[in-house]
FILUMTOR-868180 format. One line per field, with one value per residue (C-alpha): x, y, z; chain. Coordinates in steps of 0.2 Angstrom, whole numbers, padded with zeros to 4 digits. Layout:
BEGIN
c1 <- (X, ...)
c2 <- (Y, ...)
c3 <- (Z, ...)
kette <- (A, ...)
This chain:
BEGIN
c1 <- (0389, 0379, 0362, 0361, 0366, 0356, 0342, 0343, 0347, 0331, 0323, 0329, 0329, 0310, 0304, 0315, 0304, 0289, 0292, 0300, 0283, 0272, 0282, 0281, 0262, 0257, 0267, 0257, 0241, 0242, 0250, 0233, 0221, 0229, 0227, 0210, 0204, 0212, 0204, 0186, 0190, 0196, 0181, 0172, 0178, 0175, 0158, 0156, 0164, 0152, 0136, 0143, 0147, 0128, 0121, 0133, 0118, 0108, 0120, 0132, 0151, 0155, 0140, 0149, 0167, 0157, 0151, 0168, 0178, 0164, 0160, 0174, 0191, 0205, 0216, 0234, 0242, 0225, 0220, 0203, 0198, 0183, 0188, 0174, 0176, 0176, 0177, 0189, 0197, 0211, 0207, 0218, 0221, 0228, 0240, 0253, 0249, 0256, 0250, 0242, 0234, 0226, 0218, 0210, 0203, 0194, 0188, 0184, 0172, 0179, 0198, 0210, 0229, 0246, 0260, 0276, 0266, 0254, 0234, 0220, 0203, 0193, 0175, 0166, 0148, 0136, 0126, 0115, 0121, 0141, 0154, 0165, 0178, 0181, 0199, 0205, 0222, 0230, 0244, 0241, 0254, 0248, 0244, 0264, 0270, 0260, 0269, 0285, 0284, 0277, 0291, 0306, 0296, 0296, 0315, 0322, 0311, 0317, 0333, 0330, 0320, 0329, 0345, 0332, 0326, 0341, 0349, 0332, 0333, 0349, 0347, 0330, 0339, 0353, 0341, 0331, 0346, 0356, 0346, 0355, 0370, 0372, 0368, 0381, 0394, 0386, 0388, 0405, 0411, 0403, 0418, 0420, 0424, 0410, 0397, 0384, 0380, 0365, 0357, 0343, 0328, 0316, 0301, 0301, 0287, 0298, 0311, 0325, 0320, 0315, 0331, 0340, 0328, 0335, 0355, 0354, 0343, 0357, 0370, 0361, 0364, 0381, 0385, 0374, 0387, 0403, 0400, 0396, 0412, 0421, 0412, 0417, 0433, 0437, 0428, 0437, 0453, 0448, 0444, 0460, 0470, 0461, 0468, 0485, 0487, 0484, 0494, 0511, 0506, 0508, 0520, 0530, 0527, 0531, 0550, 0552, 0559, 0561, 0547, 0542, 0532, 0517, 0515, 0523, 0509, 0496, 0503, 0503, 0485, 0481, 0492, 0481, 0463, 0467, 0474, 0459, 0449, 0457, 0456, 0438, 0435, 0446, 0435, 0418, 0426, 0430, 0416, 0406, 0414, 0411, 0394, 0390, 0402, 0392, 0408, 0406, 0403, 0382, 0381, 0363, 0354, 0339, 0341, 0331, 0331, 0325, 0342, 0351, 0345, 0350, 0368, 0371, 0366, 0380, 0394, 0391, 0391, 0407, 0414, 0402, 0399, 0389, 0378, 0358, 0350, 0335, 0326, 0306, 0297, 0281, 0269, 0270, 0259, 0269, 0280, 0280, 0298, 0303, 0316, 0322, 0335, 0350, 0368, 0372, 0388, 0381, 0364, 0375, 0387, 0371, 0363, 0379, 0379, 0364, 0364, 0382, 0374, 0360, 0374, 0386, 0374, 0364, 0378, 0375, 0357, 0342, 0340, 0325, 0323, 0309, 0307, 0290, 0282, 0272, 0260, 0276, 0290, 0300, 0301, 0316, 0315, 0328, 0324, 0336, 0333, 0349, 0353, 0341, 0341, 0335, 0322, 0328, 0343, 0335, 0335, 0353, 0358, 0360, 0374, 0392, 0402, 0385, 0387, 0374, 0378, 0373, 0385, 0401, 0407, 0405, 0420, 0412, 0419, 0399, 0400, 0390, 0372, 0377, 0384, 0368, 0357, 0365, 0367, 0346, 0344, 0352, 0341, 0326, 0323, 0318, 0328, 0317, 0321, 0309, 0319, 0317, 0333, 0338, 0322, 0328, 0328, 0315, 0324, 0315, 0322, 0311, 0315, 0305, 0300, 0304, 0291, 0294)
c2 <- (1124, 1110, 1108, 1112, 1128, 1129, 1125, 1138, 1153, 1150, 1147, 1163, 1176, 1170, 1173, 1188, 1196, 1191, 1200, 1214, 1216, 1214, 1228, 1238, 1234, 1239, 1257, 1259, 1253, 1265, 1279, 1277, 1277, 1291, 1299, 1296, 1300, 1318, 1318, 1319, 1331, 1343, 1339, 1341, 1358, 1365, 1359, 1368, 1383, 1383, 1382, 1395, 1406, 1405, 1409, 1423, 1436, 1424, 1428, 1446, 1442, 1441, 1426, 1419, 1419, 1409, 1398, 1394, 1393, 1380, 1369, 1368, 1362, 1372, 1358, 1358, 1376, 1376, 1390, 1394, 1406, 1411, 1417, 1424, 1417, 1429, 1425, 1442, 1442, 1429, 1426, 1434, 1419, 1423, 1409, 1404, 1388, 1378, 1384, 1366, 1365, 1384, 1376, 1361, 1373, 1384, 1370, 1354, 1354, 1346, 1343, 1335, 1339, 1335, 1344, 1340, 1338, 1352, 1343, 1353, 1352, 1364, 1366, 1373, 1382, 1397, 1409, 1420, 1414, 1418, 1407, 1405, 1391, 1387, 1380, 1376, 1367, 1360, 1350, 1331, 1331, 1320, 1308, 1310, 1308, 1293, 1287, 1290, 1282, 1266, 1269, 1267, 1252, 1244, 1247, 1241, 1224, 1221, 1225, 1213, 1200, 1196, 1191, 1179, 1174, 1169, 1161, 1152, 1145, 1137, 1130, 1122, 1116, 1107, 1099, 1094, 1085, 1081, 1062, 1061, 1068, 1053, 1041, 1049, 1045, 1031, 1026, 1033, 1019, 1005, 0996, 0978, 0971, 0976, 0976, 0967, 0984, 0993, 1010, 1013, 1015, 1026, 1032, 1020, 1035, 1052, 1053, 1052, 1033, 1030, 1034, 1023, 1008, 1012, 1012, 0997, 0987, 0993, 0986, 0968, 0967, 0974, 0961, 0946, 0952, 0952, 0931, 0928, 0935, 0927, 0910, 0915, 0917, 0902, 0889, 0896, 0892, 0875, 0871, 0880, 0871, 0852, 0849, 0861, 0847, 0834, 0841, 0842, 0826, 0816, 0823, 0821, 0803, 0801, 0807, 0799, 0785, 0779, 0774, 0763, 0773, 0766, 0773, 0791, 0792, 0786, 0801, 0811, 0807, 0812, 0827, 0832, 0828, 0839, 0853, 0853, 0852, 0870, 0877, 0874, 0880, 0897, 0900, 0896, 0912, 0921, 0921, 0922, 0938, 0945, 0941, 0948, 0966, 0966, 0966, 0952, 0956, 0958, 0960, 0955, 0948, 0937, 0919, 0904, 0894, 0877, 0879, 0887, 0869, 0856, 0866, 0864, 0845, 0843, 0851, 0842, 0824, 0828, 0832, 0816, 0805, 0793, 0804, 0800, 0818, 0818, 0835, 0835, 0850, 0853, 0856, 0874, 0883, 0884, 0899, 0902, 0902, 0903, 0917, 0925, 0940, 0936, 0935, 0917, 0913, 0918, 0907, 0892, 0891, 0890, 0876, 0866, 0866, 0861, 0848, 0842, 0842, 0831, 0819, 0818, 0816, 0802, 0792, 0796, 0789, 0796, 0815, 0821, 0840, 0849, 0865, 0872, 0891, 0897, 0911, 0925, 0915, 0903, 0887, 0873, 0857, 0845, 0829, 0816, 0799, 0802, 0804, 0821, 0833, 0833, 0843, 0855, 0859, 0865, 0883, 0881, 0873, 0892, 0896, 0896, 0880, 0873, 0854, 0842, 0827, 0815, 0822, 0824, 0808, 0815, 0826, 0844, 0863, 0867, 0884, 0877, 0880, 0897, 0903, 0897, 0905, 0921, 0921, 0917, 0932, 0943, 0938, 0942, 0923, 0910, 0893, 0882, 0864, 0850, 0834, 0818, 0807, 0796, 0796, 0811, 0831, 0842, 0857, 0873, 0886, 0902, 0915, 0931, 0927, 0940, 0948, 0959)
c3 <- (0248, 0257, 0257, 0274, 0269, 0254, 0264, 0278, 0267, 0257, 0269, 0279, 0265, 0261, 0278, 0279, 0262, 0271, 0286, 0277, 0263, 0280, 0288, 0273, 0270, 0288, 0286, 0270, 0274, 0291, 0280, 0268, 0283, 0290, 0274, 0272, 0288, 0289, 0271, 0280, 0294, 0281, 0270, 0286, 0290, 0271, 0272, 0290, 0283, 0267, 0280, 0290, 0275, 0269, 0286, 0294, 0288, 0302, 0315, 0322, 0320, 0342, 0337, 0323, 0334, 0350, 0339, 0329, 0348, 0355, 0340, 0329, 0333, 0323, 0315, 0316, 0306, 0299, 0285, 0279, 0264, 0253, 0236, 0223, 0207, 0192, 0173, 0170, 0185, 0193, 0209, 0221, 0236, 0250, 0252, 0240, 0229, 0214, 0199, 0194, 0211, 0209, 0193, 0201, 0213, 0201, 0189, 0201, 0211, 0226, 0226, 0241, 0236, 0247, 0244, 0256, 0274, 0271, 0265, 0258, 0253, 0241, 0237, 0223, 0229, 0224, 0229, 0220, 0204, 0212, 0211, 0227, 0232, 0249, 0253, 0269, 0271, 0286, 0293, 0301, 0316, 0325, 0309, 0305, 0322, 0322, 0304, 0312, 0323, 0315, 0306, 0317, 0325, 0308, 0304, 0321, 0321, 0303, 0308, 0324, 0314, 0300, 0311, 0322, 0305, 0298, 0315, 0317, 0301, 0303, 0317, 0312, 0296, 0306, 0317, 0302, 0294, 0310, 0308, 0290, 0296, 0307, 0292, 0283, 0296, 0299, 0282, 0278, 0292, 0282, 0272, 0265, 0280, 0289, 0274, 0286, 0296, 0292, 0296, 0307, 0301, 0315, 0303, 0287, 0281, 0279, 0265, 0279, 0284, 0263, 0260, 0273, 0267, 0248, 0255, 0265, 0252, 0242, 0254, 0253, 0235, 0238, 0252, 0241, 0226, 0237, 0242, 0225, 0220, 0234, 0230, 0214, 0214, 0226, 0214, 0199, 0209, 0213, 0195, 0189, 0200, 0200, 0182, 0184, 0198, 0188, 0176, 0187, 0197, 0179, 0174, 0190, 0191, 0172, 0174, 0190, 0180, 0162, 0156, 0139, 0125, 0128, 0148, 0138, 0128, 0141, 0154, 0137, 0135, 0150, 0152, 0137, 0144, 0158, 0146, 0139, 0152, 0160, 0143, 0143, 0161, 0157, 0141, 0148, 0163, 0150, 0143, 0157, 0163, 0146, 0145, 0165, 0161, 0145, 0135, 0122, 0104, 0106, 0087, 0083, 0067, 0062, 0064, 0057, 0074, 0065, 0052, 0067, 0079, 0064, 0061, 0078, 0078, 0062, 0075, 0091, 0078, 0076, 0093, 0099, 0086, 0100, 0103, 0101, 0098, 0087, 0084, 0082, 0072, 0077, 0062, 0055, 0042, 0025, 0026, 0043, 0051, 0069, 0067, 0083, 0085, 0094, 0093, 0084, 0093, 0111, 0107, 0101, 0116, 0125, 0115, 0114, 0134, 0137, 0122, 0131, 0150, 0142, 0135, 0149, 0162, 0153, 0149, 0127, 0129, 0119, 0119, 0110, 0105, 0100, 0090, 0093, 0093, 0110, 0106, 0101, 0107, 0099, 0113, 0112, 0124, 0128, 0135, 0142, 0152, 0164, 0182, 0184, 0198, 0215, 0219, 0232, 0219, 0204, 0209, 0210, 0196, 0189, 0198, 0193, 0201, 0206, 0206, 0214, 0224, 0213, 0198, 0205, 0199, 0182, 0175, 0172, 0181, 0182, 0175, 0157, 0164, 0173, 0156, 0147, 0158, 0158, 0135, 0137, 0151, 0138, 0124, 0137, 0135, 0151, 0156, 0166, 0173, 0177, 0182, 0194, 0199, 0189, 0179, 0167, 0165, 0155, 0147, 0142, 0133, 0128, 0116, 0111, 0091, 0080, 0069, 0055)
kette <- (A, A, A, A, A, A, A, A, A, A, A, A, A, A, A, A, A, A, A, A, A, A, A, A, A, A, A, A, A, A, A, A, A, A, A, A, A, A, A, A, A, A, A, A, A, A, A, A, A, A, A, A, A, A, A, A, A, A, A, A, A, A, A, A, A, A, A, A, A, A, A, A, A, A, A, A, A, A, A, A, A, A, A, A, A, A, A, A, A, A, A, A, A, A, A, A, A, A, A, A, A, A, A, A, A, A, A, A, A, A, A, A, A, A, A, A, A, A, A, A, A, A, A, A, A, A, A, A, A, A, A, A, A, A, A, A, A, A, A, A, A, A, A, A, A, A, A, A, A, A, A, A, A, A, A, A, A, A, A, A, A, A, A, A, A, A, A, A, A, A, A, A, A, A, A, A, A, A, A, A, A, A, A, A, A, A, A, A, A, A, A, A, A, A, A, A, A, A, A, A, A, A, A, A, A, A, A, A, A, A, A, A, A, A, A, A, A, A, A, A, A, A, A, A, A, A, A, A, A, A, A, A, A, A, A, A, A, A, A, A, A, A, A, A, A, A, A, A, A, A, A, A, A, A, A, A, A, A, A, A, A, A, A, A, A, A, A, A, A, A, A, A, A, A, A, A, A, A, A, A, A, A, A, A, A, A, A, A, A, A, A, A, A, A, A, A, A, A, A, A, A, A, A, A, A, A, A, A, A, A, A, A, A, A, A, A, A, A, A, A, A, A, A, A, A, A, A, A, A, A, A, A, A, A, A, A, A, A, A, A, A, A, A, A, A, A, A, A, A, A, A, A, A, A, A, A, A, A, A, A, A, A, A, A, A, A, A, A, A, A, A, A, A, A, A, A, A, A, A, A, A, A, A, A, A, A, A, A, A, A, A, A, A, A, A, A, A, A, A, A, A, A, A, A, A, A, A, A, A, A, A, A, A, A, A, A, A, A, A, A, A, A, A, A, A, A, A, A, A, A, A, A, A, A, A, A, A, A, A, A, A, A, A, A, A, A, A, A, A, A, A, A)
């Protein structure tokens, strides 16, 4: 069921029980009144009946008839009847009434009873130390006429209203939602090749209009994520296939003809470099992927950064012995430890970029790292005297592939300072660049320091 749907038939079976208890209320609130009111004229005619009982001594019978004809209006089947009231006798009415209703009569002093359409009113009063009770009952035909035919106007506009009601209602639902239902195809026509459409937006207020601002913001980030991947995927190639190339290039042109063993080992060596260089680039997009789909091993633990910085150190003075990295501590109070909570292998692929981007791109001069704590986080800086980065690039330089100008003479796939950035990201850490060409980059690294 959609919700148009939904909608209209709550909407219609509310108003229809509204209508219906209005209807009903009306019927019972003039079935009351009517009640009430014919409740007085018989109250009415007892007490007339009572007076005239006490004073027919006053007048002769033909008086008492001329006075009855011109004064008091006879109500519909109307009886009338005085009864003496003796303790050791019944009393001997001259109509016929339930037993429970006889009781009332002769032990209340003023009763009002309805049985079926018949009403009646009794009254208790003496004289000369004589009990007698007055009843006089009557039917309200007029009164019930009345009722029934409020009745049958109630019954046919219910059985009228409710189908307006419900016929109303769905047409005000589907004009309500006709605005969405436009969206919706509107939306069901948007596909990848046209991810650059957008829904109006005619009130930016209602929940129609919030809710086409929420799908085409969504849009932009799908359309932003579509030409990242795109970008992606088309620099990925290009560094996949710059080495393979190379690869079959040299190789080409080393069986071309006999060679002697020293060019075989110099197209070896070089055959190799670029092996190695595609086995880099394919493992730093591994890893990469890994780290965006949130698949890697994400295991973490407590690491002393200051031991974790000087390991580190050890390794990359293997893999480039000419390097000139020296790490500065800042002063710490005795015991204290900058220990953050990461995943080690993550955090050291991060660090061995950014302490291999610092050597690369200087040539192997001085780098100088510091180790310092910042309030509750635990701060690394990297300094190097190399070629820097221009200014209008260093909100780029996060971005996979991203190469400036100035260091594409320098062999590198640019995917190190992407993957660095997204391992700090997922240690809810920063990575900030200050840099001026060929003067020298300022690395900043912040992690959050974990406190027992």
């Amino acid at each position: 069921m959609t919700i148009s749907t939904r909608l209209a038939l709550t909407y219609s079976i509310i108003a229809s029980s509204i209508f219906v208890v209005f209807g009903i209320s009306v019927f019972v609130f003039s079935s009351n009144y009517g009640q009430d009111n014919f409740k007085q004229r018989l109250k009415q005619r007892v007490l007339v009946t009572e007076k005239m009982f006490l004073e027919k001594e006053t007048f002769s019978p033909r008086e008492l008839e001329k006075i009855t004809n011109e004064f008091l209006h006879t109500l519909p089947q109307e009886t009338e009847e005085v009864i003496k009231i003796t303790s050791n006798k019944t009393p001997d009415f001259k109509h016929t009434y339930s037993q429970k209703v006889r009781s009332k009569f002769l032990t209340t002093k003023e009763y009002h009873y309805t049985e079926k359409e018949v009403q009646g009113m009794s009254r208790i009063f003496t004289v000369n130390g004589i009990k007698y009770v007055i009843v006089v009952t009557a039917v309200d035909e007029i009164g019930l006429q009345n009722l029934s035919f409020l009745r049958r106007r109630i019954i046919l506009l219910i059985l009228i209203g409710i189908p307006i009601i419900f016929i109303g209602g769905f047409l005000i639902t589907r004009r309500a939602l006709l605005p969405l239902s436009k969206k919706i195809g509107k939306a069901n026509s948007i596909s990848a090749s046209n991810l650059h459409q957008r829904l109006n937006v005619q009130n930016p207020n209602d929940e129609i209009g919030k809710l086409a601002i929420a799908f085409n913001n969504l849009l932009d980030r799908l359309e932003t994520s579509f030409e990242s991947q795109k970008a992606f995927i088309s620099n990925a190639s290009h560094e996949i296939n710059t080495p393979l190339t190379s690869i079959i290039g040299e190789a080409e042109v080393t069986i071309s003809k006999p060679r002697t063993e020293k060019e075989y080992v110099q197209s070896l060596r070089v055959i190799l470099s670029e092996g190695e260089m595609l086995s880099n680039t394919t493992k730093n997009l591994l890893q990469l992927s890994k780290i965006t789909a949130n698949e890697g091993n994400l295991n973490f633990t407590q690491i002393n950064f200051t031991q974790f910085i000087y390991s580190i150190k050890e390794s990359f003075d293997f893999f480039n012995p000419d390097n000139q990295i020296s790490i500065e501590n800042a002063p710490m109070e005795k015991g204290d430890k900058l220990i953050v909570f990461g995943n080690q292998a993550l955090l050291m692929t991060a660090v061995i970029n950014l302490l291999d981007n610092a050597c690369k791109f200087s040539s192997n001069k001085e780098v100088v790292v510091k180790l310092f704590s910042d309030g509750n986080s635990v701060c690394l800086t990297i300094i190097d005297n190399g070629i820097g980065i221009a200014e209008n690039d260093l909100d780029k330089v996060n971005n996979p592939f991203f190469r400036g100008i100035n260091a594409l003479q320098i062999r590198g796939s640019g995917i190190g300072l992407s993957l660095s950035s997204q391992i700090i990201q997922l240690h809810n850490g920063t990575l900030e660049f200050q840099s001026q060409l060929e003067k020298g980059t300022n690395v900043l690294v912040k992690l959050q320091r974990f406190s027992n």
